[in-house]
C-alpha positions in Angstrom: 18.0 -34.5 -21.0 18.9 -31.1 -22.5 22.4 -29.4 -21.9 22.2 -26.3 -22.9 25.9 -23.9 -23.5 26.5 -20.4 -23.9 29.3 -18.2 -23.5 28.6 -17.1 -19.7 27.2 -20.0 -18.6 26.1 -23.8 -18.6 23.1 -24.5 -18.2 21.5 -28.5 -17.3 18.2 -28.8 -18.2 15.6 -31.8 -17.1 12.8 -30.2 -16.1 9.6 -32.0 -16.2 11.1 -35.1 -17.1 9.6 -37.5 -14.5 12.6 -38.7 -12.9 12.8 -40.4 -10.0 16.7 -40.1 -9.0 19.4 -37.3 -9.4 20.7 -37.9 -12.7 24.2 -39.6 -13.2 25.3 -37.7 -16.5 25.1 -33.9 -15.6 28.0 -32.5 -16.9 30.8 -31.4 -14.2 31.3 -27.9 -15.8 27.4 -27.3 -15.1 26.4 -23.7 -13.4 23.0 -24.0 -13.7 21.3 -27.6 -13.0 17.2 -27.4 -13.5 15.8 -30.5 -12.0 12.4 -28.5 -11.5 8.8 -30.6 -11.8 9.5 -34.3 -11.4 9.6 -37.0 -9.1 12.6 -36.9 -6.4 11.5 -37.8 -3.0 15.1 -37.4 -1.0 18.1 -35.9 -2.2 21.1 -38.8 -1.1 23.9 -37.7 0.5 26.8 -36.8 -1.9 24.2 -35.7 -4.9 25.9 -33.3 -6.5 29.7 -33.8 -6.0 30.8 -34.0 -9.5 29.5 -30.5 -9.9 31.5 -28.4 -8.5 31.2 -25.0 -10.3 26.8 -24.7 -10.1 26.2 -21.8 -8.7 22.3 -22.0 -9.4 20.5 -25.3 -8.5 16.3 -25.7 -9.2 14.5 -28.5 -7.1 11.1 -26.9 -6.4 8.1 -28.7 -7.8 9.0 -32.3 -6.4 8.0 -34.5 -4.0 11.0 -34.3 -1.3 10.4 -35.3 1.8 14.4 -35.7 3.3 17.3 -34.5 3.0 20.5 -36.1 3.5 22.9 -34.0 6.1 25.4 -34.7 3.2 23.1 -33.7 0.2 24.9 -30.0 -0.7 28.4 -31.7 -0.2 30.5 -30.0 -3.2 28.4 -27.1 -3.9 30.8 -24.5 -2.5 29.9 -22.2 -5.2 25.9 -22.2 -5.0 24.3 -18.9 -4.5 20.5 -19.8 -5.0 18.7 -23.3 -4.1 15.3 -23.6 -4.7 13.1 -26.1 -2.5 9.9 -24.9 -2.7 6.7 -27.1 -3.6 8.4 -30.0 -1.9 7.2 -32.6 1.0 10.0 -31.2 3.5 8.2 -31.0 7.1 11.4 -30.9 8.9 14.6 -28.9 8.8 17.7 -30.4 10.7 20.4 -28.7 12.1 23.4 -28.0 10.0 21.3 -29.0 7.2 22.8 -26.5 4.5 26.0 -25.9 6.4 28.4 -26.7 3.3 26.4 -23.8 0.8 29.0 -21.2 2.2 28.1 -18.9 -0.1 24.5 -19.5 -0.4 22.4 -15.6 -0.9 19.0 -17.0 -2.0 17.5 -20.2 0.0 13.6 -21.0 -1.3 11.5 -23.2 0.8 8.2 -22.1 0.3 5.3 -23.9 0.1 6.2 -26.8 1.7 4.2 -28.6 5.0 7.3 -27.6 7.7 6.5 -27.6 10.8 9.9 -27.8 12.8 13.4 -25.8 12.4 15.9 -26.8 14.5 18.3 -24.9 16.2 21.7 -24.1 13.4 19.5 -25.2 10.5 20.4 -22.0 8.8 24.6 -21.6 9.1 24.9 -19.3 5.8 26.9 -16.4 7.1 26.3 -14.9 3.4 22.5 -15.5 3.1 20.5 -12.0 2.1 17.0 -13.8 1.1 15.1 -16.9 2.8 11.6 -17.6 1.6 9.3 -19.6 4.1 5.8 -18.3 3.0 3.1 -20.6 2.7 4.5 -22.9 5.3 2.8 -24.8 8.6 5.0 -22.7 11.2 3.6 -22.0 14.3 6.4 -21.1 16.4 9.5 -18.3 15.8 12.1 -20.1 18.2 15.2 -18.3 19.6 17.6 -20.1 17.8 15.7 -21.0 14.5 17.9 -18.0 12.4 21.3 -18.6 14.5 24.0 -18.0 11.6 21.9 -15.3 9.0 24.1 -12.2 10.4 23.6 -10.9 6.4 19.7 -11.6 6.2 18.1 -8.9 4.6 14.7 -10.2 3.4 12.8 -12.8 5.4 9.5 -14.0 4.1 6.8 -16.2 6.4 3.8 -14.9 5.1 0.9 -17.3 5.1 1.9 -19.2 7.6 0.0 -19.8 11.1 2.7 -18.4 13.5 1.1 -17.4 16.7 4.2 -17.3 18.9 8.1 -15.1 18.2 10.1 -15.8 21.6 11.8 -12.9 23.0 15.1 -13.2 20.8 13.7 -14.9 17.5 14.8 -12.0 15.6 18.7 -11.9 17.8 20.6 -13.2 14.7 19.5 -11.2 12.1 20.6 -7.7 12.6 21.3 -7.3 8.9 17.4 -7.5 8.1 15.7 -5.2 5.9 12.7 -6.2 5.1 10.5 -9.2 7.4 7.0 -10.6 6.3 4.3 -12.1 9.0 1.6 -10.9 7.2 -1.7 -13.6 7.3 0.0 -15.2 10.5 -2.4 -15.3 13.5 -0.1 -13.0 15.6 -1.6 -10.6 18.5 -0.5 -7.9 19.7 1.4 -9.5 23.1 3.4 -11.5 20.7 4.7 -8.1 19.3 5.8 -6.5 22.1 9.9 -6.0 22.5 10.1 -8.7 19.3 12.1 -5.7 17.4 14.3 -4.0 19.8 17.6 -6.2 18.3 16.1 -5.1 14.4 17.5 -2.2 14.5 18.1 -2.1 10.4 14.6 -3.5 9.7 13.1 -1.1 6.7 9.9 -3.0 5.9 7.5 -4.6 8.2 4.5 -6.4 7.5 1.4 -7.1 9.8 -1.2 -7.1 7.4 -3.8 -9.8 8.4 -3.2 -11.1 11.6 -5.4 -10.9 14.7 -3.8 -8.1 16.5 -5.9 -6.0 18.3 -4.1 -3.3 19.7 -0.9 -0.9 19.3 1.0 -0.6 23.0 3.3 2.3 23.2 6.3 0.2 23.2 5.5 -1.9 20.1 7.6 -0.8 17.6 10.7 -0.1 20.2 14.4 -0.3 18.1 12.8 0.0 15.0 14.9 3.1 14.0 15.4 2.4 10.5 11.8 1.2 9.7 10.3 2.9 6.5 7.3 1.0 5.8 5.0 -0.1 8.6 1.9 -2.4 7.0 -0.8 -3.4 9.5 -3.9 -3.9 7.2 -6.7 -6.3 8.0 -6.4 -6.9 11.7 -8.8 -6.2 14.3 -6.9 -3.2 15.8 -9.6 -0.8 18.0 -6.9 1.1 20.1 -3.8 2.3 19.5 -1.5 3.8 22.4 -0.1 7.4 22.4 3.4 7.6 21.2 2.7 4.2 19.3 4.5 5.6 16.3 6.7 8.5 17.9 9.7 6.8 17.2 9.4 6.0 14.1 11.2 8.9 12.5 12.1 7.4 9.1 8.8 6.3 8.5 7.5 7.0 5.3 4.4 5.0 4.7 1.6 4.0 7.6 -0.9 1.4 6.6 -4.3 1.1 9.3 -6.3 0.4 6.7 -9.5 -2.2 7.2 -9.2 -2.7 11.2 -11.9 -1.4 13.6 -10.2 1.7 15.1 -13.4 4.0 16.5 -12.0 6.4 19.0 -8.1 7.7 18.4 -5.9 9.7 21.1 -4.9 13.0 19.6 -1.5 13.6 18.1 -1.3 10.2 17.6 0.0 10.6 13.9 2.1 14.2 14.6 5.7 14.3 15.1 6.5 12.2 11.7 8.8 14.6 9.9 9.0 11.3 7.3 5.3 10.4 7.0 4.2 10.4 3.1 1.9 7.7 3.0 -1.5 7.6 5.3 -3.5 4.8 4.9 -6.7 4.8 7.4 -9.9 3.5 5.0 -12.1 1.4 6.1 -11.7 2.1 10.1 -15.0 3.5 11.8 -13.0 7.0 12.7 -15.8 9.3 13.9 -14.0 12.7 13.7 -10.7 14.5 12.3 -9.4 17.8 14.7 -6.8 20.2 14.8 -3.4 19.2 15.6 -3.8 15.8 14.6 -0.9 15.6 11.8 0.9 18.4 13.8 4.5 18.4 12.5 3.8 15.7 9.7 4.9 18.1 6.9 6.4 15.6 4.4 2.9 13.4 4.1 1.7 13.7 0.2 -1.3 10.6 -0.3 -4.1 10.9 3.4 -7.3 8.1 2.7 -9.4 8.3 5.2 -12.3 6.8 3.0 -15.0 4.5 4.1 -15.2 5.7 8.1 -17.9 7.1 10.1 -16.3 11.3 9.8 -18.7 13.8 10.4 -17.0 16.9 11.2 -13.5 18.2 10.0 -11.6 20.7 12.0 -10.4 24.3 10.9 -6.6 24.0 11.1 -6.6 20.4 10.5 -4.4 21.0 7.3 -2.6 24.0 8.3 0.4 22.2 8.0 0.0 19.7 5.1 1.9 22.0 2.6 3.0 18.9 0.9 0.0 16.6 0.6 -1.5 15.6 -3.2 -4.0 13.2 -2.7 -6.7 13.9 0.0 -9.5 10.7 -0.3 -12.4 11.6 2.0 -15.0 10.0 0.2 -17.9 7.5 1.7 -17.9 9.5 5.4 -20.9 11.1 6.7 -19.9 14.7 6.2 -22.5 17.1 6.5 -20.5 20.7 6.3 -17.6 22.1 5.4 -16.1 25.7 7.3 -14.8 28.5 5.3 -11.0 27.9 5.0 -11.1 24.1 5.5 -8.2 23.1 2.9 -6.2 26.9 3.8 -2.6 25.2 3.7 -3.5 22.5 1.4 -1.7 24.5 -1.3 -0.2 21.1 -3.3 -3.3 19.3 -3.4 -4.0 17.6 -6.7 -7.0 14.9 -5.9 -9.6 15.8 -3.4 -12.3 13.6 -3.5 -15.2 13.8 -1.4 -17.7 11.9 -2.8 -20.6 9.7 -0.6 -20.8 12.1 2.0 -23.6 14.1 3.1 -22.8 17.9 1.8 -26.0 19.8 1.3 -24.3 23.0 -0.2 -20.4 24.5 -0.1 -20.1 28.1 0.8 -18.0 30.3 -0.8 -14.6 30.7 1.1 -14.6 27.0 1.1 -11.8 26.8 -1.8 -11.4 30.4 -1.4 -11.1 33.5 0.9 -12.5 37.1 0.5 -10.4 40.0 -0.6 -12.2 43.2 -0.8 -15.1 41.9 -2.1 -13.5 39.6 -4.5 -13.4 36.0 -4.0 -9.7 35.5 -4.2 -8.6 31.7 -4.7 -5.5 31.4 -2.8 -5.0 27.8 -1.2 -6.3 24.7 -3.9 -4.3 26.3 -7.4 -2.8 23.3 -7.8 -6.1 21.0 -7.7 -7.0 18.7 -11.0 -9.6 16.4 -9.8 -12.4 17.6 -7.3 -15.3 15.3 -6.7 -18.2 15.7 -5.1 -20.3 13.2 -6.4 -23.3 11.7 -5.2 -23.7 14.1 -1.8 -27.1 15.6 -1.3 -25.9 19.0 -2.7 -29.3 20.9 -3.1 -26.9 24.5 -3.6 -23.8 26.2 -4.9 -22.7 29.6 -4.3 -22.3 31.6 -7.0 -18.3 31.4 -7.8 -17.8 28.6 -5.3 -15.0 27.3 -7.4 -13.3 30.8 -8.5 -9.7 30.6 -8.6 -9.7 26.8 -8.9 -7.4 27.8 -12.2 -6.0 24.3 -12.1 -9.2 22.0 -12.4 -9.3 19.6 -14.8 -12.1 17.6 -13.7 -15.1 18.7 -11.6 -17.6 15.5 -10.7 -20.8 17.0 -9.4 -23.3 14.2 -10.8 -25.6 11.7 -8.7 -26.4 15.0 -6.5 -30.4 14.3 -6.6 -31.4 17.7 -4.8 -29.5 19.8 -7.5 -32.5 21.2 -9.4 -30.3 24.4 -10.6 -27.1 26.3 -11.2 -26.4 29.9 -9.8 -25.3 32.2 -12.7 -21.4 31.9 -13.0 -20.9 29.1 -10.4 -18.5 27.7 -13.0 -16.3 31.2 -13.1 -13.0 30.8 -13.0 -12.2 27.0 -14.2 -10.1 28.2 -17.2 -8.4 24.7 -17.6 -11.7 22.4 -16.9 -11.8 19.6 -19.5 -15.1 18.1 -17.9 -17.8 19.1 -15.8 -20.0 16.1 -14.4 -23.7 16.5 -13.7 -25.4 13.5 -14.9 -28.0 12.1 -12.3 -29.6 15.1 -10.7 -32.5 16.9 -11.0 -31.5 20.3 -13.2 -34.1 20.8 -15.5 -33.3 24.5 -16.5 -29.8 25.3 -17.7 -30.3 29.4 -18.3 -27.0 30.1 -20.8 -25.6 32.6 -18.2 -24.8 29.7 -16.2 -21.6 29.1 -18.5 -20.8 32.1 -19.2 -18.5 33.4 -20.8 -18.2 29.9 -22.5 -19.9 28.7 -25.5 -19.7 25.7 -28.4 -16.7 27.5 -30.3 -14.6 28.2 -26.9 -14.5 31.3 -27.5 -14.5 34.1 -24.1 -10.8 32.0 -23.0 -12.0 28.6 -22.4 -10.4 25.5 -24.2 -12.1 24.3 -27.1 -12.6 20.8 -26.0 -14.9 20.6 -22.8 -16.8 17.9 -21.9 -20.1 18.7 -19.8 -22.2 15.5 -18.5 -25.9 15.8 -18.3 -27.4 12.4 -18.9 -29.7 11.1 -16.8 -31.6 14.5 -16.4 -34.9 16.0 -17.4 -34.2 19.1 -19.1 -37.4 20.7 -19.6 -35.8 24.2 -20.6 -32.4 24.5 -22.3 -31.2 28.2 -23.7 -30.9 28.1 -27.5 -27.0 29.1 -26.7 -26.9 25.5 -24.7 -28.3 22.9 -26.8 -25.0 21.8 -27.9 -24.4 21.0 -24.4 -27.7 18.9 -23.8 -27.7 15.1 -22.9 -24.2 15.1 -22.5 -22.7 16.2 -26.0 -19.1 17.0 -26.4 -18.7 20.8 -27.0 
């Protein structure tokens, strides 16, 4: 055995020390007892009575299979029990009644199956960890006495079934996880109205297949809504309406096709879209209406053809705009006007065959005048079927840092000053297309020294080219060279 002192605290160590019962010589003035990793298979009644003043007690790793109704008897002071990787299928009732001032209770991992009714009574309790558990069923009664629950974890689990008032006698809760359960969506349904405080809710996983209007009613507190890797294909109108604190909305990897309209406006809180991976055919006008505050919208890896004019009128706010691996084929003048924080724009793996100017710009007397994207670093359009670029397509975009315009096979040339106007570029992608003439006027008014105002270090990609023909002033460029 190891005791272990220090000024704060004491601290009984036998972990890993293949015992079989409690031991008989931990020392009364212990706060912290480690019994972690041995061989316990029921805690007796009356266990731990000589040690009064433990506030931290470590039983996880063993092979428990019972507790006695008397086995906490003494521990008035313990705040944090751990239980988990044990043999425990059964909880009984009143079963860690005397831990009055329990705030961390662990039983993950173990083969439960059955929680009676009063098994929790910790009135002070703020975390319970059942993840990784054989649950099947949330009864009404199974969380009588938590009323200061804030996090509640049954991930992993195979709960199928919440009754009506499972979730009555934890109004405190803050954050609940039923992610990888096998719920649907007619075991959600008026399961949150008494959560009023909830924060954090996580779905992710399950088998629920679609959103009803009423879902997520009570939830007025609710900041993070996670609902990944279901099998969700329709979601209601005014599914999320009430969700006005919501800051982060993850749809990600289900098999949504056709959406109502609106259906993510009228989120004054929303920062945080997540829809990749969904086979979402279209994105319109008015679809993010009054969703001001949203900064990170990936709608990667869907079936998108066609974006609407007006669709970010109102996106002042949003940074990061992932549109890559959709199948679209054109983008209208004036697409991103309104755009004007947007940092990452990717929109590589789609099928652009040229971009027009007034895409990232608009016309002002004659003068391509960039006034939406200033603030954009990283713009990809990688691997499209570009085959043309406007001359000063990118004017304006004074903010560029990156431009990724490689894997385009149709690309066979660049207009004479196409690259105008990126006076903070660092590097310029083109490796894998078909350029095989790079006429010097292309980069003008750059050149090796940086001189004509751009930075001296500039990276410009060409491998995997055939450059037949390359200006005497652009050989330091060729194959990919570092100017």
């Amino acid at each position: 055995m190891v005791f272990m002192r220090s000024c704060s605290s004491s601290t009984y160590n036998a972990t890993g020390r293949q015992l079989r019962e409690i031991p008989g010589d931990i020392p009364q003035g212990a706060t912290h007892i480690l019994l972690s990793q041995n061989q316990f298979t029921s805690i007796p009644g009356g266990a731990f009575t000589a040690n009064p003043q433990c506030i931290y007690l470590d039983l996880s790793a063993n092979q428990i299979a019972d507790l006695d109704l008397a086995a906490f008897v003494g521990l008035d002071l313990l705040q944090n029990l751990f239980l988990n990787k044990n043999r425990l299928t059964t909880l009984k009732s009143r079963q860690f009644e005397d831990l009055s001032e329990l705030r961390q209770l662990v039983l993950s991992q173990n083969p439960l199956i059955q929680v009676e009714s009063g098994a929790f009574l910790l009135g002070n309790l703020t975390q319970l960890h059942l993840e990784d558990c054989e649950l099947t069923v949330l009864h009404d009664n199974m969380f009588l006495g938590l009323y200061h629950l804030q996090d509640l974890v049954l991930s992993r689990n195979a709960i199928s079934v919440i009754h009506l008032l499972a979730l009555k006698w934890v109004p405190n809760l803050h954050r609940l996880f039923l992610d990888q359960n096998l719920l649907t969506q007619q075991q959600l349904l008026d399961r949150f109205a008494t959560a009023g405080s909830l924060q954090e809710l996580h779905l992710s996983k399950n088998v629920i297949s679609a959103l009803n209007s009423n879902v997520f009613t009570g939830l007025s507190s609710v900041t993070h809504v996670f609902l990944s890797n279901n099998v969700i294909s329709r979601i209601a109108e005014g599914s999320f309406q009430q969700l006005l604190k919501l800051k982060l909305l993850d749809l990600s990897h289900n098999k949504w096709v056709q959406k109502k309209r609106r259906i993510f406006s009228q989120l004054p809180s929303l920062e945080t879209l997540l829809l990749q991976h969904n086979g979402l055919e279209d994105l319109a006008s008015g679809d993010f209406t009054g969703s001001t505050a949203i900064s990170l919208l990936n709608v990667a890896n869907n079936a998108i053809s066609t974006l609407q004019l007006g669709l970010f009128s109102e996106m002042r706010n949003l940074t990061v705009l992932e549109l890559s691996f959709n199948y679209i084929n054109h983008l209208e003048p004036g697409i991103f006007k309104g755009a004007e924080s947007l940092r990452i724009l990717n929109m590589e793996m789609n099928k652009l065959v040229s971009i027009s100017n007034g895409v990232f710009s608009e016309p002002d007397w004659n003068e391509w005048i960039y006034t939406e994207l200033q603030n954009l670093e990283i713009l990809s359009l990688s691997n499209n079927s570009l085959d043309k670029l406007e001359p000063r397509v990118f004017s304006g975009l004074k903010g560029l840092k990156n431009l990724y315009l490689g894997g385009n096979l149709r690309l066979r040339n660049l207009p004479e000053g196409v690259f105008v106007g990126l006076d903070n570029v660092r590097a310029i992608h083109l490796q894998n297309t078909s350029i095989t003439t790079l006429p010097w006027t292309v980069f003008y008014p750059w050149d090796a020294t940086g001189s004509g105002g751009h930075p001296q270090k500039l990276n410009i990609d060409l491998s995997g080219n055939s450059l037949l023909d390359c200006d005497y002033e652009l050989c330091w460029m060729k194959d990919g060279e570092e100017g």
